[in-house]
mmJSON file of the N, C-alpha and C atoms, coordinates in Angstrom:
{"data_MODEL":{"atom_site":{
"group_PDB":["ATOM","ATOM","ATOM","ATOM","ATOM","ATOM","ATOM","ATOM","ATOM","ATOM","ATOM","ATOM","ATOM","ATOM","ATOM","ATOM","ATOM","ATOM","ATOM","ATOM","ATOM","ATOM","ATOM","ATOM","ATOM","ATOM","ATOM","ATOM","ATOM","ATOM","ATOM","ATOM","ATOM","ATOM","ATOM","ATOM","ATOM","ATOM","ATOM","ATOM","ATOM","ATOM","ATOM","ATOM","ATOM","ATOM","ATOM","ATOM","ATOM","ATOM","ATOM","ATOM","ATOM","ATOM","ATOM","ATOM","ATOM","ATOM","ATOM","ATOM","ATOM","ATOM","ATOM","ATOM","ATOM","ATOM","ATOM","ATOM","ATOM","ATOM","ATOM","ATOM","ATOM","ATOM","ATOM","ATOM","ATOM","ATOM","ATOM","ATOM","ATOM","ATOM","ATOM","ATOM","ATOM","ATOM","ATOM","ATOM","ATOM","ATOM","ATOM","ATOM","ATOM","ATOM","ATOM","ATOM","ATOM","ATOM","ATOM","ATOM","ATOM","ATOM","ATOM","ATOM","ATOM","ATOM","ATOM","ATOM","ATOM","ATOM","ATOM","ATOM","ATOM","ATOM","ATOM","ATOM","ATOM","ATOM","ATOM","ATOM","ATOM","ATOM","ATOM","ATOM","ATOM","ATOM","ATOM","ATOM","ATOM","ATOM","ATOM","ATOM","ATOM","ATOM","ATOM","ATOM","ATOM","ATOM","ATOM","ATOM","ATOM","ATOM","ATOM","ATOM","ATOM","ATOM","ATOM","ATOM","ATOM","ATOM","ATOM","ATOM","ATOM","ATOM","ATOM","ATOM","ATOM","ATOM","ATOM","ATOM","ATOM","ATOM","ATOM","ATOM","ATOM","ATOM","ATOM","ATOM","ATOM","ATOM","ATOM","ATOM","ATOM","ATOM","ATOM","ATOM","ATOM","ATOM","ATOM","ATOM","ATOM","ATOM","ATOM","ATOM","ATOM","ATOM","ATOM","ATOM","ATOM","ATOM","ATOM","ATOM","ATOM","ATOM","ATOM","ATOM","ATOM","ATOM","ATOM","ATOM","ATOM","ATOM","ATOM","ATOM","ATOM","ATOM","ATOM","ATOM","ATOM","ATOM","ATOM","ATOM","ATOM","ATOM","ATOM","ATOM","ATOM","ATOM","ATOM","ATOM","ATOM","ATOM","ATOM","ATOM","ATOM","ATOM","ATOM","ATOM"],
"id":[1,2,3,4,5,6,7,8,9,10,11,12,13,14,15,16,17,18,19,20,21,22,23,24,25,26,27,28,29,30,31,32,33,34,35,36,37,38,39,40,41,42,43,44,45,46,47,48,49,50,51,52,53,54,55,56,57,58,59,60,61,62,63,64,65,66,67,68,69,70,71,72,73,74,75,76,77,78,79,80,81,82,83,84,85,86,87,88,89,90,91,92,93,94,95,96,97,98,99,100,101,102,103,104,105,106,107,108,109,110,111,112,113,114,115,116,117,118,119,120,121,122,123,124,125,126,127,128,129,130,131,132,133,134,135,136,137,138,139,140,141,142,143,144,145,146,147,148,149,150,151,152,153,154,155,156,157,158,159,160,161,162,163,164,165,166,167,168,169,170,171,172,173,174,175,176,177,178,179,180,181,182,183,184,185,186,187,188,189,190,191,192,193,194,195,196,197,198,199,200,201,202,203,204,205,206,207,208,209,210,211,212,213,214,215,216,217,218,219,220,221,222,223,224,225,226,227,228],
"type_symbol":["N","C","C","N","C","C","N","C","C","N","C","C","N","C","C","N","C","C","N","C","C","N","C","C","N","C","C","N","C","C","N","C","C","N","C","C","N","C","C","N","C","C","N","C","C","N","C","C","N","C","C","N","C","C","N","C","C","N","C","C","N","C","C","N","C","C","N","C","C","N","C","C","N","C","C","N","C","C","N","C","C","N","C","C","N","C","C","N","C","C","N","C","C","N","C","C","N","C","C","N","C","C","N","C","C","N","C","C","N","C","C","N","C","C","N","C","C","N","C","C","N","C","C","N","C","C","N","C","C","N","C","C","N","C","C","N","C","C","N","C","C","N","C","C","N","C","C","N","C","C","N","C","C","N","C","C","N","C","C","N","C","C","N","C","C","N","C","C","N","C","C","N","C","C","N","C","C","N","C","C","N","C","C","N","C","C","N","C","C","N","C","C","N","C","C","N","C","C","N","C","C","N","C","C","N","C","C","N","C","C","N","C","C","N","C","C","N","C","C","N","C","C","N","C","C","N","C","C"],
"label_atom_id":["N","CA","C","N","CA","C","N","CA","C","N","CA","C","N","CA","C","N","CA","C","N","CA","C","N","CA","C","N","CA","C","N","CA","C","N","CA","C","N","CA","C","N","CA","C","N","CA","C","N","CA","C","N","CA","C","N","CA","C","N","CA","C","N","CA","C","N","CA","C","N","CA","C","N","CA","C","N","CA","C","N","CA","C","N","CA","C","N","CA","C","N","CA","C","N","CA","C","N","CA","C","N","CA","C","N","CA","C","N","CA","C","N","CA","C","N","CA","C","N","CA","C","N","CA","C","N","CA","C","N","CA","C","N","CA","C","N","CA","C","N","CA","C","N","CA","C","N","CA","C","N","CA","C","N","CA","C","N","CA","C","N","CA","C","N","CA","C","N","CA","C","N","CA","C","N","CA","C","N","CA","C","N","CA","C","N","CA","C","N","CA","C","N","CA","C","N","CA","C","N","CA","C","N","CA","C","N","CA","C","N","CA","C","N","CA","C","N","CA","C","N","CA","C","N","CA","C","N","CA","C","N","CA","C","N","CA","C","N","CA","C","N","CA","C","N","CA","C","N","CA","C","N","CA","C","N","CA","C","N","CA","C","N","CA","C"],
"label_alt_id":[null,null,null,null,null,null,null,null,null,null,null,null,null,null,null,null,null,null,null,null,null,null,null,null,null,null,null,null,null,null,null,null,null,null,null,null,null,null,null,null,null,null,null,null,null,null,null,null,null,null,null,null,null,null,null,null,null,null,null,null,null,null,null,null,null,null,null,null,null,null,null,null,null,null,null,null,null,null,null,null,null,null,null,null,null,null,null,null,null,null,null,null,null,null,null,null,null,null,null,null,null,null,null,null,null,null,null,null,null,null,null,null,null,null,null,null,null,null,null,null,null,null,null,null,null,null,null,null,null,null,null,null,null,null,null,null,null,null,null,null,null,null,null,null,null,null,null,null,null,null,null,null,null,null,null,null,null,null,null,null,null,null,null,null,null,null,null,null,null,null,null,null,null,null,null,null,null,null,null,null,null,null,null,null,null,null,null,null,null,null,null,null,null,null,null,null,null,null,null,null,null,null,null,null,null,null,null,null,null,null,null,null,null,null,null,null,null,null,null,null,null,null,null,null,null,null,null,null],
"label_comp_id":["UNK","UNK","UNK","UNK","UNK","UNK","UNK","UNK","UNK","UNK","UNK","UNK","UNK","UNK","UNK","UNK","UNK","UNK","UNK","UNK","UNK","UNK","UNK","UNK","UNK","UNK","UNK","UNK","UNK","UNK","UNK","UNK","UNK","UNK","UNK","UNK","UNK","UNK","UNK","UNK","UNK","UNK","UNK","UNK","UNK","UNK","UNK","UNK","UNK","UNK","UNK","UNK","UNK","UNK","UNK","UNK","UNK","UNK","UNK","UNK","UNK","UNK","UNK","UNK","UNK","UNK","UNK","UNK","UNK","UNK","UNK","UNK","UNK","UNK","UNK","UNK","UNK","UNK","UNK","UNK","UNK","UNK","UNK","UNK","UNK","UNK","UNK","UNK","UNK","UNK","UNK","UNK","UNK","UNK","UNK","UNK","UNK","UNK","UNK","UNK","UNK","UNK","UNK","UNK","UNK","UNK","UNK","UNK","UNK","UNK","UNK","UNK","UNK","UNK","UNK","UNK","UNK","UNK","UNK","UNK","UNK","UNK","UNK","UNK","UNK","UNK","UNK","UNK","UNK","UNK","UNK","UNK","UNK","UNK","UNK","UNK","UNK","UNK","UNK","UNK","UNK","UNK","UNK","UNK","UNK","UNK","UNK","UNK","UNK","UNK","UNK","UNK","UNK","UNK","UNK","UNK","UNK","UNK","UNK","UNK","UNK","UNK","UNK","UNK","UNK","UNK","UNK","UNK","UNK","UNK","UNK","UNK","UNK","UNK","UNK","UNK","UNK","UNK","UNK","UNK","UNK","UNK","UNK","UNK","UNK","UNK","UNK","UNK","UNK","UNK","UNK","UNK","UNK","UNK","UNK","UNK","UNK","UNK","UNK","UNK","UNK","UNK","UNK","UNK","UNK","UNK","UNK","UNK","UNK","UNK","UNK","UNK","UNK","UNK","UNK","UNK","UNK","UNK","UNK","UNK","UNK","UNK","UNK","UNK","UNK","UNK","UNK","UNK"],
"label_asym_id":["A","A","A","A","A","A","A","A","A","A","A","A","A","A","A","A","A","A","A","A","A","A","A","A","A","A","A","A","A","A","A","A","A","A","A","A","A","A","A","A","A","A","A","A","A","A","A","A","A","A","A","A","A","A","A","A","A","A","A","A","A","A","A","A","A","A","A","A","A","A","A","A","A","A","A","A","A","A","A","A","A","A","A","A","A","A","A","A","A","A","A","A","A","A","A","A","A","A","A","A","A","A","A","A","A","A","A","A","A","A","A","A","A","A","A","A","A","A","A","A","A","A","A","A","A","A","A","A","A","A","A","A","A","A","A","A","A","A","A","A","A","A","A","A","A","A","A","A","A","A","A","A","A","A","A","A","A","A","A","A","A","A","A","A","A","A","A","A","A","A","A","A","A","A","A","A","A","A","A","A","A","A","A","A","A","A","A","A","A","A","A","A","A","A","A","A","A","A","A","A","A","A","A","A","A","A","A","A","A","A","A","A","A","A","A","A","A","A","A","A","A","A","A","A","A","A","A","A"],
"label_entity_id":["1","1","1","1","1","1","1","1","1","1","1","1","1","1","1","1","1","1","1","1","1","1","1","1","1","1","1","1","1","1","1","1","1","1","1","1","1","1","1","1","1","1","1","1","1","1","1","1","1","1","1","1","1","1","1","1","1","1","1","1","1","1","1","1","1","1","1","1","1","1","1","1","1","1","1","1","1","1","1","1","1","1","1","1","1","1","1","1","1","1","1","1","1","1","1","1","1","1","1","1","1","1","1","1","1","1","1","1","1","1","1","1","1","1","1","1","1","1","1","1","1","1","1","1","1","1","1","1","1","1","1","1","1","1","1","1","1","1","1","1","1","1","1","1","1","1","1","1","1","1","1","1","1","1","1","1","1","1","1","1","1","1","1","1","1","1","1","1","1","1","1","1","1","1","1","1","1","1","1","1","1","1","1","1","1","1","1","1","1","1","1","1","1","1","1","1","1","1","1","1","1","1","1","1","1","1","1","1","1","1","1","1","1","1","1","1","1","1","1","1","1","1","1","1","1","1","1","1"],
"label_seq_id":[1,1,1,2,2,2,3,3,3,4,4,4,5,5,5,6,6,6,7,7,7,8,8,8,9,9,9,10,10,10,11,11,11,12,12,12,13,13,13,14,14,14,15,15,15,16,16,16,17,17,17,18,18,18,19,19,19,20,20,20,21,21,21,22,22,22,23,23,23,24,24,24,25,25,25,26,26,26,27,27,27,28,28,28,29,29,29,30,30,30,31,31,31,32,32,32,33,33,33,34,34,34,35,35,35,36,36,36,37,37,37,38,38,38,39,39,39,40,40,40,41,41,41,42,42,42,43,43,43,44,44,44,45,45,45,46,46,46,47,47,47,48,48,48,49,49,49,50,50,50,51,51,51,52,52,52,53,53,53,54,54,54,55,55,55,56,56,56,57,57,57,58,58,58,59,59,59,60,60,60,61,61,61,62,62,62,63,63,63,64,64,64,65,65,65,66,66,66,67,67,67,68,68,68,69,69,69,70,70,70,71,71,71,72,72,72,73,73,73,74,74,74,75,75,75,76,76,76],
"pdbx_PDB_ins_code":[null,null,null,null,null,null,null,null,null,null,null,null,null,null,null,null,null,null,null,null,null,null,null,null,null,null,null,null,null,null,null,null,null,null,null,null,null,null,null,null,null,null,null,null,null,null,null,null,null,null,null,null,null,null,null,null,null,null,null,null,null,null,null,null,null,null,null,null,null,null,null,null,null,null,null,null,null,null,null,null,null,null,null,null,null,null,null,null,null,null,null,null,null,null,null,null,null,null,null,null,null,null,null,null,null,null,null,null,null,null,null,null,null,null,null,null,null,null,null,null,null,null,null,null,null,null,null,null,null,null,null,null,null,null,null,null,null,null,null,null,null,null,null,null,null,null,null,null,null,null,null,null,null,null,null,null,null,null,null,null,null,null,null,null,null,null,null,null,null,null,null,null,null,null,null,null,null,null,null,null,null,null,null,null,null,null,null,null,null,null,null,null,null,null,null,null,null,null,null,null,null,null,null,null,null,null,null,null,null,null,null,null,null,null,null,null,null,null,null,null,null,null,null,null,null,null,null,null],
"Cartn_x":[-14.021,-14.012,-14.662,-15.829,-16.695,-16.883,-15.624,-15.85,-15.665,-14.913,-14.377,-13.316,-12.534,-11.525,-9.707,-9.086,-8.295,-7.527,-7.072,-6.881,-5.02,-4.617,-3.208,-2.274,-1.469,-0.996,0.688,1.307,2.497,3.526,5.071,5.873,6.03,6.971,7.251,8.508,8.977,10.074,9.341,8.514,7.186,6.374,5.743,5.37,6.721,7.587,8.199,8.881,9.427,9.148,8.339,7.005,5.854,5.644,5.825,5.356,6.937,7.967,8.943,9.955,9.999,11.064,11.584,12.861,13.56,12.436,13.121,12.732,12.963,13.758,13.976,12.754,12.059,11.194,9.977,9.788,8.276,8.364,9.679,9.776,9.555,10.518,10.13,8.583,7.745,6.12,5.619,6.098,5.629,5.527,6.933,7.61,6.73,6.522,6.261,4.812,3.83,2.287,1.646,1.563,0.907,-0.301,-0.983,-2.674,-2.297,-1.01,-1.026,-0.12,-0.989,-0.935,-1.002,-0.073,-0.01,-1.551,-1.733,-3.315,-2.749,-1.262,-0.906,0.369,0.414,1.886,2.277,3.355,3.965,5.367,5.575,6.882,7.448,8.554,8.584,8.193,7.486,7.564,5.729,5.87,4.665,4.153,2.806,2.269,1.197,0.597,0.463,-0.881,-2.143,-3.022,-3.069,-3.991,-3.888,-4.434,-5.288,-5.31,-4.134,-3.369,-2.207,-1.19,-1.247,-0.293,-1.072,-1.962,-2.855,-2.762,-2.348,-1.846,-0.408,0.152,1.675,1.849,1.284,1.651,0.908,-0.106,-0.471,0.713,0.911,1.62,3.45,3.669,4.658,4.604,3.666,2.774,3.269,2.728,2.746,3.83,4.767,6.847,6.841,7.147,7.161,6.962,5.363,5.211,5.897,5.751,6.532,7.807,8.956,10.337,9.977,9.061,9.484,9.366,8.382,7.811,9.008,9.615,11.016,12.02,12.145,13.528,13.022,11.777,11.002,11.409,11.246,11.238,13.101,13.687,15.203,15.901,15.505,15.857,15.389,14.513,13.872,14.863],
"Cartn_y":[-5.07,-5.892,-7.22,-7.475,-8.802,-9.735,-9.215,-10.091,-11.728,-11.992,-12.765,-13.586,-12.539,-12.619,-12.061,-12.516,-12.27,-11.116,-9.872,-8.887,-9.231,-9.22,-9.781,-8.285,-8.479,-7.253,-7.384,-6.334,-6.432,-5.875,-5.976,-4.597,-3.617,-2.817,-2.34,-3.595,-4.011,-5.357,-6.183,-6.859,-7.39,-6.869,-5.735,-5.063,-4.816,-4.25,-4.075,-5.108,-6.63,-7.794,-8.155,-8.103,-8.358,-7.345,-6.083,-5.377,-5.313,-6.257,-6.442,-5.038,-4.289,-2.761,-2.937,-1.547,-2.086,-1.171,-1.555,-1.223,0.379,0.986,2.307,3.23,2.697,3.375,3.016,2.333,1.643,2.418,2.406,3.546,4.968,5.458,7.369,7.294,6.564,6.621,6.747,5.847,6.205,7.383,7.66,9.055,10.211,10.266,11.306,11.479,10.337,10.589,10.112,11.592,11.336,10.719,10.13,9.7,8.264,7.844,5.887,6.13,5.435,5.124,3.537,3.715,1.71,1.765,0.193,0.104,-1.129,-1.06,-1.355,-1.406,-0.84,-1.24,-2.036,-3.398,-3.935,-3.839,-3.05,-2.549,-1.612,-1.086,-0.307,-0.394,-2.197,-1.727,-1.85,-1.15,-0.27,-1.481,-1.785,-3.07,-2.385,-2.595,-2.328,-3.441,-2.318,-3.702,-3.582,-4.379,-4.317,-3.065,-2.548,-1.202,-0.277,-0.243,0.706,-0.161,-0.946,-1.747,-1.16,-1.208,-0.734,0.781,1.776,2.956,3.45,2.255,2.527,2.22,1.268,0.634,1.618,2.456,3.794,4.358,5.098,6.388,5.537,4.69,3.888,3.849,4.141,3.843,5.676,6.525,7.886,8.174,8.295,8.389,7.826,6.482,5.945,6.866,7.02,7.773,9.072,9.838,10.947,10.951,10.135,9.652,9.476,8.826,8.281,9.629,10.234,11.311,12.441,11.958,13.176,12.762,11.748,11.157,11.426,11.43,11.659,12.862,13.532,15.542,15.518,15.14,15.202,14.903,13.916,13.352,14.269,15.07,16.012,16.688],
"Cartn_z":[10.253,9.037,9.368,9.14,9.152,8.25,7.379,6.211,5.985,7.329,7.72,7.029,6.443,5.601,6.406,6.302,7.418,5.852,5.793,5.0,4.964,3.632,3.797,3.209,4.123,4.672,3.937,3.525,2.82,3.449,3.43,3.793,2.604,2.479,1.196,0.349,1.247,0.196,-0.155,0.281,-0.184,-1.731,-1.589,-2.629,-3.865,-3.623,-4.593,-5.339,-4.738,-5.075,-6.118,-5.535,-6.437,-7.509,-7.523,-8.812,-9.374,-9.129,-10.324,-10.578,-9.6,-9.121,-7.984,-8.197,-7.175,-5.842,-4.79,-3.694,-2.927,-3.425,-3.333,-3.996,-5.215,-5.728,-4.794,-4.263,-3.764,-2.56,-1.823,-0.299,-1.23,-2.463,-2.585,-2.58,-3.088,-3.424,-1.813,-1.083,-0.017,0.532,0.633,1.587,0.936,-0.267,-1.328,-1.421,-0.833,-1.506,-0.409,0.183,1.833,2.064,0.733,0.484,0.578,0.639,0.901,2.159,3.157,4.344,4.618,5.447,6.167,6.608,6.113,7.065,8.523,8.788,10.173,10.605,12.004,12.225,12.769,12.745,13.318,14.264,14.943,15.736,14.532,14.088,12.878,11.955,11.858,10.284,9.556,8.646,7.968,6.872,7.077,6.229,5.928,4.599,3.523,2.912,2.141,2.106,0.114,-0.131,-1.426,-2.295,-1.665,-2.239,-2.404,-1.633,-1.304,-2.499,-2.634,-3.546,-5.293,-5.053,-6.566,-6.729,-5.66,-5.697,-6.147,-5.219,-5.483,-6.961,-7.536,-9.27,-9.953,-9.924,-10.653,-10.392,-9.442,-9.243,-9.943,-10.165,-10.609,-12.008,-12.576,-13.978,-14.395,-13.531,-13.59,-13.936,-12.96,-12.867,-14.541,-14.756,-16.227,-17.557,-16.648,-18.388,-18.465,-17.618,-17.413,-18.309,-17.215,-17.698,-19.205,-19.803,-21.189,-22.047,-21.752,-22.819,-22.529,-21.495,-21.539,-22.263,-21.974,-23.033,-24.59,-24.692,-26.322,-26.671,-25.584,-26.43,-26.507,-25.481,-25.351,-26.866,-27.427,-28.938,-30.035,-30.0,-30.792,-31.47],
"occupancy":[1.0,1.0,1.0,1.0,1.0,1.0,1.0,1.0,1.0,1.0,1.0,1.0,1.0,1.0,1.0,1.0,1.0,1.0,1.0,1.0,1.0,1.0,1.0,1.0,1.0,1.0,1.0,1.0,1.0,1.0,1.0,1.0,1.0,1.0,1.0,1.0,1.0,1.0,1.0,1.0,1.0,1.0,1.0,1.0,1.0,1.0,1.0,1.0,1.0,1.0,1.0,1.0,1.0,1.0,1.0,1.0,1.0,1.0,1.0,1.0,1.0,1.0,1.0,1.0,1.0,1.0,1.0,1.0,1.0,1.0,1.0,1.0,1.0,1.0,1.0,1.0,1.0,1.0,1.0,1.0,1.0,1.0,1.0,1.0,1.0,1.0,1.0,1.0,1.0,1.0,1.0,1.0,1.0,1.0,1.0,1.0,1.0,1.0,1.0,1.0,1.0,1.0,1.0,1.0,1.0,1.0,1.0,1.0,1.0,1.0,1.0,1.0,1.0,1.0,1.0,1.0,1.0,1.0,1.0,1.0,1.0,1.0,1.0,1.0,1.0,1.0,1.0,1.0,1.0,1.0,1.0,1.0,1.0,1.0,1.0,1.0,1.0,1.0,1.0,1.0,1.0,1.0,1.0,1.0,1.0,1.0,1.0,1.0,1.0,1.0,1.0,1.0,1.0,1.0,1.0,1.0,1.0,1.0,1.0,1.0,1.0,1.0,1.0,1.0,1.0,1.0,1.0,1.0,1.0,1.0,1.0,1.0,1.0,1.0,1.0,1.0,1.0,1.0,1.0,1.0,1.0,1.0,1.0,1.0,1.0,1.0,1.0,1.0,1.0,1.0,1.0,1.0,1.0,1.0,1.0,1.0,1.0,1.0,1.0,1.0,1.0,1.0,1.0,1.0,1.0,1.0,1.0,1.0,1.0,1.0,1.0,1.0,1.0,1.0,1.0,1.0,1.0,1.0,1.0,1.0,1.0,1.0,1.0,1.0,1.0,1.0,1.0,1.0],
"B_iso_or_equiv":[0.0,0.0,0.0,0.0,0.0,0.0,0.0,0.0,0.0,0.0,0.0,0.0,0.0,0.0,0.0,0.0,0.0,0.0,0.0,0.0,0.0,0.0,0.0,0.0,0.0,0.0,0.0,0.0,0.0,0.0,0.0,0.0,0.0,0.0,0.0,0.0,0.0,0.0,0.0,0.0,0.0,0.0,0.0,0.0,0.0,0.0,0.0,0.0,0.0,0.0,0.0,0.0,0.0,0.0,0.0,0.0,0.0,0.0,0.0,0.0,0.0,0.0,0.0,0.0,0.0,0.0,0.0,0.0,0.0,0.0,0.0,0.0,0.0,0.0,0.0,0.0,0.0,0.0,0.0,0.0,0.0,0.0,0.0,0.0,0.0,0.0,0.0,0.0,0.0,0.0,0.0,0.0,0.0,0.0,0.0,0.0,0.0,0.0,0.0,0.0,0.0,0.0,0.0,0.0,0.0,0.0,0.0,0.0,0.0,0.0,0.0,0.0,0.0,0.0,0.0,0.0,0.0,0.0,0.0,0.0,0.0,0.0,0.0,0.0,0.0,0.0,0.0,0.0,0.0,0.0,0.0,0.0,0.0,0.0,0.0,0.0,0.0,0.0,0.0,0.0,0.0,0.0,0.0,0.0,0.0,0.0,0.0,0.0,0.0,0.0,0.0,0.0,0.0,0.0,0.0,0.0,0.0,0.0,0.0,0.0,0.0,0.0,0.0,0.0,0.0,0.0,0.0,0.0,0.0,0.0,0.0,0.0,0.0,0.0,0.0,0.0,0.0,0.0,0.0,0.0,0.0,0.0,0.0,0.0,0.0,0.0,0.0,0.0,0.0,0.0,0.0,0.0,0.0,0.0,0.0,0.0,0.0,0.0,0.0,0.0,0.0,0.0,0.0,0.0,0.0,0.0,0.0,0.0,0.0,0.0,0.0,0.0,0.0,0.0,0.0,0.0,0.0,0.0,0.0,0.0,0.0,0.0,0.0,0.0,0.0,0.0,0.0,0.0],
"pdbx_formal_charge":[null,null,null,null,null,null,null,null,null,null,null,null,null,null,null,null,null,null,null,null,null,null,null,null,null,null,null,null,null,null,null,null,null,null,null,null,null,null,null,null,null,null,null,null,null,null,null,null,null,null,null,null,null,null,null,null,null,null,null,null,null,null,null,null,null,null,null,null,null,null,null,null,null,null,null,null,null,null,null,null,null,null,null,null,null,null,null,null,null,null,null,null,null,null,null,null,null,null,null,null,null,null,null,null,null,null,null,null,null,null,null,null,null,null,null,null,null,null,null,null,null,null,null,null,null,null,null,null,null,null,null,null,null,null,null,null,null,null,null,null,null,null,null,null,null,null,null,null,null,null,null,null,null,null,null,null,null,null,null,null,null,null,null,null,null,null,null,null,null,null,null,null,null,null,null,null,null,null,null,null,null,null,null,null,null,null,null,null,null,null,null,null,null,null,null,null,null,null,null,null,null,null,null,null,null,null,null,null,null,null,null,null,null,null,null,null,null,null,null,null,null,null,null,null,null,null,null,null],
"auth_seq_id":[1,1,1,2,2,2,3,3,3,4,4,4,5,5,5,6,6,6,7,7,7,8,8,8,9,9,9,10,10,10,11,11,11,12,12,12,13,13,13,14,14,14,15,15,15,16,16,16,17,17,17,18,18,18,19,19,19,20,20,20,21,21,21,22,22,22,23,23,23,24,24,24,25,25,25,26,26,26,27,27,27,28,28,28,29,29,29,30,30,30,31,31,31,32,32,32,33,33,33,34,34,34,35,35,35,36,36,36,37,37,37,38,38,38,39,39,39,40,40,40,41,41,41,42,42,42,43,43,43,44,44,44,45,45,45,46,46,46,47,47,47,48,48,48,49,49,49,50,50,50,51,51,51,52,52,52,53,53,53,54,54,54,55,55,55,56,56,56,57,57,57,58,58,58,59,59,59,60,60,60,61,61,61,62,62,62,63,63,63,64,64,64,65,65,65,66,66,66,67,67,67,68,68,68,69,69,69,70,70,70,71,71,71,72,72,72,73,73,73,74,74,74,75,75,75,76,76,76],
"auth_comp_id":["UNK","UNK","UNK","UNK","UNK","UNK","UNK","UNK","UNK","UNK","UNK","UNK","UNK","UNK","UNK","UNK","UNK","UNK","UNK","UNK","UNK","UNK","UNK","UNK","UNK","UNK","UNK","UNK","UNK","UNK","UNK","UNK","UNK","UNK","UNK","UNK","UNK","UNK","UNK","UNK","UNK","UNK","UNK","UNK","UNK","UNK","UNK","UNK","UNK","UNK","UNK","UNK","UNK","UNK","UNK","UNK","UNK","UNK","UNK","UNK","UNK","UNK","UNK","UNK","UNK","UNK","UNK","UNK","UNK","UNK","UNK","UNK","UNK","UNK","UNK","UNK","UNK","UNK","UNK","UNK","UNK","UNK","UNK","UNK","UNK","UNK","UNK","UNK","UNK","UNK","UNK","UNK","UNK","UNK","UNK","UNK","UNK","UNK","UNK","UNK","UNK","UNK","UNK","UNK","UNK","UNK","UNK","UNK","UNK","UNK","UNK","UNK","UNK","UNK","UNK","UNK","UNK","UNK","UNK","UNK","UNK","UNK","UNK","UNK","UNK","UNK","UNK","UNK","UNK","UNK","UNK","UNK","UNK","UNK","UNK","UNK","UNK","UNK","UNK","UNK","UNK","UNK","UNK","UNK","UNK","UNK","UNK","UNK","UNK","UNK","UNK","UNK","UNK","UNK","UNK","UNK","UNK","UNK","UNK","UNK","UNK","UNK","UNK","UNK","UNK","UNK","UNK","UNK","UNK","UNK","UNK","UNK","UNK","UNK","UNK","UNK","UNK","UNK","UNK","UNK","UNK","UNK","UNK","UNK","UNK","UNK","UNK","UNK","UNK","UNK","UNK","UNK","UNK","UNK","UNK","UNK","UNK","UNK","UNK","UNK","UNK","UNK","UNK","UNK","UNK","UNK","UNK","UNK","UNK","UNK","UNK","UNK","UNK","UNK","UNK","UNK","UNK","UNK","UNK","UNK","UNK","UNK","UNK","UNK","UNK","UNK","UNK","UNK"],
"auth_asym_id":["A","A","A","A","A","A","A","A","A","A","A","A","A","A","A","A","A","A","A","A","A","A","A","A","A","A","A","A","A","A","A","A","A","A","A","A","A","A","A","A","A","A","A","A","A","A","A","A","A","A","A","A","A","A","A","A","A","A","A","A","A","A","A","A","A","A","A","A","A","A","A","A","A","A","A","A","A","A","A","A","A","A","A","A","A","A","A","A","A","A","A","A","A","A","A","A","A","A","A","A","A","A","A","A","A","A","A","A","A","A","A","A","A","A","A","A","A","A","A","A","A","A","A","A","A","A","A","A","A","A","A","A","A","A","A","A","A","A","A","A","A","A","A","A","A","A","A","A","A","A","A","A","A","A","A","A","A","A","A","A","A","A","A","A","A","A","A","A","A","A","A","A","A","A","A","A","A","A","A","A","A","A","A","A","A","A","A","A","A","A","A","A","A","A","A","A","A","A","A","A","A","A","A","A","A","A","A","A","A","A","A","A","A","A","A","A","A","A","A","A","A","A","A","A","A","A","A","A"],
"auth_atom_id":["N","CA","C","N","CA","C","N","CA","C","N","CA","C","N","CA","C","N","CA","C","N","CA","C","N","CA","C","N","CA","C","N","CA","C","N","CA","C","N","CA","C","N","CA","C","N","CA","C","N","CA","C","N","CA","C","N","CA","C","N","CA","C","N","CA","C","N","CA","C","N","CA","C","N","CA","C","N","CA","C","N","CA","C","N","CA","C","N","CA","C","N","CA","C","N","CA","C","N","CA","C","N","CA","C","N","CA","C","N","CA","C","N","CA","C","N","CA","C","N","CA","C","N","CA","C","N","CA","C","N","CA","C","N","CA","C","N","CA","C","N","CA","C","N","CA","C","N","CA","C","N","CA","C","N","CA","C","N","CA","C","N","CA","C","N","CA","C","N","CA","C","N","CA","C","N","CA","C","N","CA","C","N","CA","C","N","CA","C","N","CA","C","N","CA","C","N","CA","C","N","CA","C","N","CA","C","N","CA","C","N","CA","C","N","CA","C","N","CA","C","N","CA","C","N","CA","C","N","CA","C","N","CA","C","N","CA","C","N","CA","C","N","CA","C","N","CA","C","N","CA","C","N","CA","C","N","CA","C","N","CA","C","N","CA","C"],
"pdbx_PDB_model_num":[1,1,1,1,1,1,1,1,1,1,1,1,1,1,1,1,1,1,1,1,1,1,1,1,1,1,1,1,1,1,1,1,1,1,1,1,1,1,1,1,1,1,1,1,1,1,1,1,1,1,1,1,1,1,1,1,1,1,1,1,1,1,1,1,1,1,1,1,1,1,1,1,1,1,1,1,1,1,1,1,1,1,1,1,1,1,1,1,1,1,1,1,1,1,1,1,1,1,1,1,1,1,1,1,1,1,1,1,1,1,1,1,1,1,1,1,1,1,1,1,1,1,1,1,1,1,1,1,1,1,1,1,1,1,1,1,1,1,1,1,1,1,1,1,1,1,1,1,1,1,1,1,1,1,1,1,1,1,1,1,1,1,1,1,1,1,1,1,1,1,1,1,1,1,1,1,1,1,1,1,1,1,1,1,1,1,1,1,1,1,1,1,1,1,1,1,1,1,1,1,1,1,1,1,1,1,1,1,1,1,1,1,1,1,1,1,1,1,1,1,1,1,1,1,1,1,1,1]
}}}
């Protein structure tokens, strides 16, 4: 990376903080969607760049709509 941009790196309490959920959902996305990967590790723990944060809030977006359009047919 020559961008000479130092790349700012998240945990998952970090991320889920910021996109305003709890933190249990931001780890199942992880565990669950083998295509977002830490871009580093620090001794255990798994940091996270901003792309991976723009993945996790789709696939967060996904779950949502899902959930809603079920509770829709459920009332039917």
């Amino acid at each position: 990376m020559r961008s000479g941009r130092i790349p700012q790196l998240r945990t998952p309490g970090v991320m889920a903080e910021r996109l305003g959920v709890p933190l249990h959902r931001v780890l199942y996305i992880l565990r669950t969607r083998e295509h977002i990967q830490p871009s580093a590790k620090a001794g255990r723990l798994r940091l996270y760049d901003e792309q991976a944060m723009r993945l996790i809030r789709e696939e967060l977006a996904r779950i949502d709509a899902r959930q809603t359009g079920r509770k829709g047919e459920l009332n039917d």
